[in-house]
C-alpha positions as CSV (number, residue, x, y, z in Angstrom):
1,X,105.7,116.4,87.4
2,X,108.7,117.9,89.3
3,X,111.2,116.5,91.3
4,X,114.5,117.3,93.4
5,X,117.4,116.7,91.8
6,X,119.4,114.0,92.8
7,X,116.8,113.3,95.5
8,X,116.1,109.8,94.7
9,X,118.2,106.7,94.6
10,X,117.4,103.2,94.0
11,X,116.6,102.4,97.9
12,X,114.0,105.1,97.4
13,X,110.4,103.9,97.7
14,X,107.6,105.5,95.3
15,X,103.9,105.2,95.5
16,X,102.4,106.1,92.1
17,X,98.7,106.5,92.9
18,X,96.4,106.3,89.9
19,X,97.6,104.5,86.3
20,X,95.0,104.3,83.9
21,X,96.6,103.8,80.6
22,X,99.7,106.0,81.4
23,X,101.9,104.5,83.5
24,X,105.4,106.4,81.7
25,X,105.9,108.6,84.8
26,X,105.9,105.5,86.9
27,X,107.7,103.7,84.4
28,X,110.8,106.6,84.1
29,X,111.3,106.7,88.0
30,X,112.4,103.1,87.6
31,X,115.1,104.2,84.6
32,X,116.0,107.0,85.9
33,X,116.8,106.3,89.5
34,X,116.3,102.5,89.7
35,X,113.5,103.1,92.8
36,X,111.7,101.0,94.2
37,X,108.1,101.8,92.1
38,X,104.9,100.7,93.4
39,X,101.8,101.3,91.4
40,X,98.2,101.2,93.0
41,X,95.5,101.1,90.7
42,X,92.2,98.5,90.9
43,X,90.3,99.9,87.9
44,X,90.4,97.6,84.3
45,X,91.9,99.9,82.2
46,X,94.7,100.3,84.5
47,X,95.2,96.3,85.0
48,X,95.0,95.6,81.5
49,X,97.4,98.6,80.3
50,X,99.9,97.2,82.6
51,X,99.3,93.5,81.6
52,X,99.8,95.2,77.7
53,X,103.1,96.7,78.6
54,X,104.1,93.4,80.3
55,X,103.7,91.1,77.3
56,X,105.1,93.8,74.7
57,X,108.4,93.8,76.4
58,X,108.6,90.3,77.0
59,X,107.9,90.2,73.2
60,X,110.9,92.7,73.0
61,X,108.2,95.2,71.1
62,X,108.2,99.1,72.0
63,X,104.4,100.3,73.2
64,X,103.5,104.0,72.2
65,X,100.5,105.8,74.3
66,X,99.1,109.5,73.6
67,X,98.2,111.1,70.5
68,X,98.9,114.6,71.0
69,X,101.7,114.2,73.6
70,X,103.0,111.0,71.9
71,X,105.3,108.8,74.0
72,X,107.0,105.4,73.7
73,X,107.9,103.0,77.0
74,X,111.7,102.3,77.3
75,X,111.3,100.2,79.9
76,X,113.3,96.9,79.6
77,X,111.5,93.7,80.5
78,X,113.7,92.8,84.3
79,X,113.1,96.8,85.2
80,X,109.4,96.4,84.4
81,X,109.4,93.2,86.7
82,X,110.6,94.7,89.4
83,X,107.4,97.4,89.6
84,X,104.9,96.2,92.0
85,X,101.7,96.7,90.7
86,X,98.8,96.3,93.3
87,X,95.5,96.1,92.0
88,X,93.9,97.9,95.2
89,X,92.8,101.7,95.0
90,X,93.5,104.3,97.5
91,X,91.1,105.8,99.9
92,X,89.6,106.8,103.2
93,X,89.0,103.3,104.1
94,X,89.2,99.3,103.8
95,X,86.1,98.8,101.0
96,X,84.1,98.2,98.3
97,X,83.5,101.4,96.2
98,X,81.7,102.2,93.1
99,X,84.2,103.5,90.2
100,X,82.1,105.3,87.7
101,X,82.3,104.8,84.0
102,X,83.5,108.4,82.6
103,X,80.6,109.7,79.7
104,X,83.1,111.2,77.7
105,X,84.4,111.1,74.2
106,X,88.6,109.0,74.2
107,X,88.5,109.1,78.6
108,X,88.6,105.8,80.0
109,X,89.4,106.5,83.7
110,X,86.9,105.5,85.9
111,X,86.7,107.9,89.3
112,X,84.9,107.6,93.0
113,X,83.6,111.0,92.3
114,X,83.7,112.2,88.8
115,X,80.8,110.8,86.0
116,X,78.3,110.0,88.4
117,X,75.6,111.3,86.0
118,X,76.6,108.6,83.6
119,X,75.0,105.8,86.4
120,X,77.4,103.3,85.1
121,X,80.2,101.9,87.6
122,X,82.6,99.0,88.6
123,X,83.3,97.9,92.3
124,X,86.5,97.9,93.4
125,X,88.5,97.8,96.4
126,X,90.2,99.9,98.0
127,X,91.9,101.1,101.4
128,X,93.7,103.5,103.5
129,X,96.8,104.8,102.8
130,X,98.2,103.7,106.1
131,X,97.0,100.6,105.9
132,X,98.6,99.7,102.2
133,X,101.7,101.2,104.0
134,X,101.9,98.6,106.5
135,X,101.3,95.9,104.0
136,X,103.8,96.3,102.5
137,X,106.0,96.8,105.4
138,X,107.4,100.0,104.6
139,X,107.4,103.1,107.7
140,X,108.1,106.0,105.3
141,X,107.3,106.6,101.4
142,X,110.0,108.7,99.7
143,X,107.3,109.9,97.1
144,X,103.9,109.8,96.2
145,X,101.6,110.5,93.1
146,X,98.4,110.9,93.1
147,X,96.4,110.8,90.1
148,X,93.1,109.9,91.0
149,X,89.9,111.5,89.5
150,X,88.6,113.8,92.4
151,X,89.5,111.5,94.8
152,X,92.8,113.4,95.8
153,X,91.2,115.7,98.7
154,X,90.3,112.7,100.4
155,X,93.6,111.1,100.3
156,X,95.5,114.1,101.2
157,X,92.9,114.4,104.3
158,X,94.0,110.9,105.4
159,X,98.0,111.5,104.7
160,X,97.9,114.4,106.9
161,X,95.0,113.1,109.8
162,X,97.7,110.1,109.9
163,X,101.0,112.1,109.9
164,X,102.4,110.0,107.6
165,X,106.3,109.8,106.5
166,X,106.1,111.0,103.0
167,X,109.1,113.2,101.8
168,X,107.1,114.7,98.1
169,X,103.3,114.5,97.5
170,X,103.0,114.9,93.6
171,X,99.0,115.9,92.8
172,X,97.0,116.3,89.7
173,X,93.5,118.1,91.3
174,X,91.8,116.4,88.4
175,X,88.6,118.7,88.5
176,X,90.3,121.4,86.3
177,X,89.9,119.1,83.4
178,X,86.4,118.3,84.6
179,X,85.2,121.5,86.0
180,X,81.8,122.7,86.4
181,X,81.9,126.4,87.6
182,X,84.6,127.6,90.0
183,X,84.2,125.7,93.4
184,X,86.9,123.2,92.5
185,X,89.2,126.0,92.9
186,X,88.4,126.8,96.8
187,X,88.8,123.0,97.1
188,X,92.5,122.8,95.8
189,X,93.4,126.2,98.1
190,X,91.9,124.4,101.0
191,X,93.7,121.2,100.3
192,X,97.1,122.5,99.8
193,X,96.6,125.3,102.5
194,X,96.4,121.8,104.5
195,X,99.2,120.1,103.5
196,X,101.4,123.6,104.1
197,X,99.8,123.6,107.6
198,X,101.2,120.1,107.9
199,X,104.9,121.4,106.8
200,X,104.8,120.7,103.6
201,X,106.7,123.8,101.1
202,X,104.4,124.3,97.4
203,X,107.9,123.4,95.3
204,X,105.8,124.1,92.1
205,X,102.4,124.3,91.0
């Protein structure tokens, strides 16, 4: 991803939407910039990969994810304890949702639209932007990512419907890994043709 320089600072608040078992973006706004990092994300692999990189610090051990873009944490223990990690997803609505299991060969993420043909799923839950927002008692979001398995276009429906204050929405349309023909192509020039309507300036793409 690609930010402004010098745009954050540690009073800066950060919503990284979507962990999985990468969290070293997340993890390198903290080091960088000292922000204020809050990572949503109700899906096992994403608890447990967090809970993994917890105890290996604490252990004062290094953790190394990827295989052909190999990377090691350099997160210290007290910087990793001050990431809020919220174990709610991100959606349209306050709910329950089905999460289903991905059918394919090393992929663990589960998504709200993705792998439906596998008819395996979790239940999770999840809520509105807005709403999280509130909880946590914060008006305006300096930056947001959003790595979510399809479930993007929904989000970015419900950032704009809402007018909320977010300075930089950081997106990965996941459907070009996953695509089957060409529609997922009108979907991402529909959803960023939205956020531009809603002021927003494509910085890089």
């Amino acid at each position: 991803y690609f930010i402004p320089t010098d745009f954050l600072k540690s009073d800066s608040i950060c919503y990284c939407i979507g962990a999985g078992e990468d969290i070293s973006f997340d993890t390198e706004l903290k080091i960088l910039y000292d922000a204020q990092i809050y990572i949503f994300d109700p899906a096992p692999e994403g608890i447990e990969h967090f809970k993994k990189l917890v105890d290996a610090t604490a252990r004062g051990e290094k953790l190394s994810i990827g295989k052909k873009q190999p990377f090691t944490y350099r997160i210290t223990a007290t910087q990793l304890s001050q990431i809020t990690y919220i174990d709610v997803g991100v959606w349209e609505k306050e709910a329950i949702l089905k999460f289903y299991e991905p059918d394919l060969e090393n992929y663990v993420s589960h998504s709200v639209h993705l792998f439906k043909d596998s008819g395996k799923f979790i239940e999770a839950p999840v809520d509105r932007l807005k709403n999280l927002m509130k909880k946590q008692n914060h008006s305006a979001v300096d930056l947001v990512k959003i790595e979510i398995e399809g479930a993007e276009y929904t989000v970015i429906d419900t950032i704009i419907e809402d007018k909320l204050d977010i300075k930089i929405i950081l997106v990965e349309f996941d459907e070009v890994y996953h695509m089957k023909g060409f529609k997922h192509l009108f979907r991402i020039k529909n959803s960023t043709n939205k956020l531009r309507k809603a002021g927003y300036v494509l910085a890089h793409s």
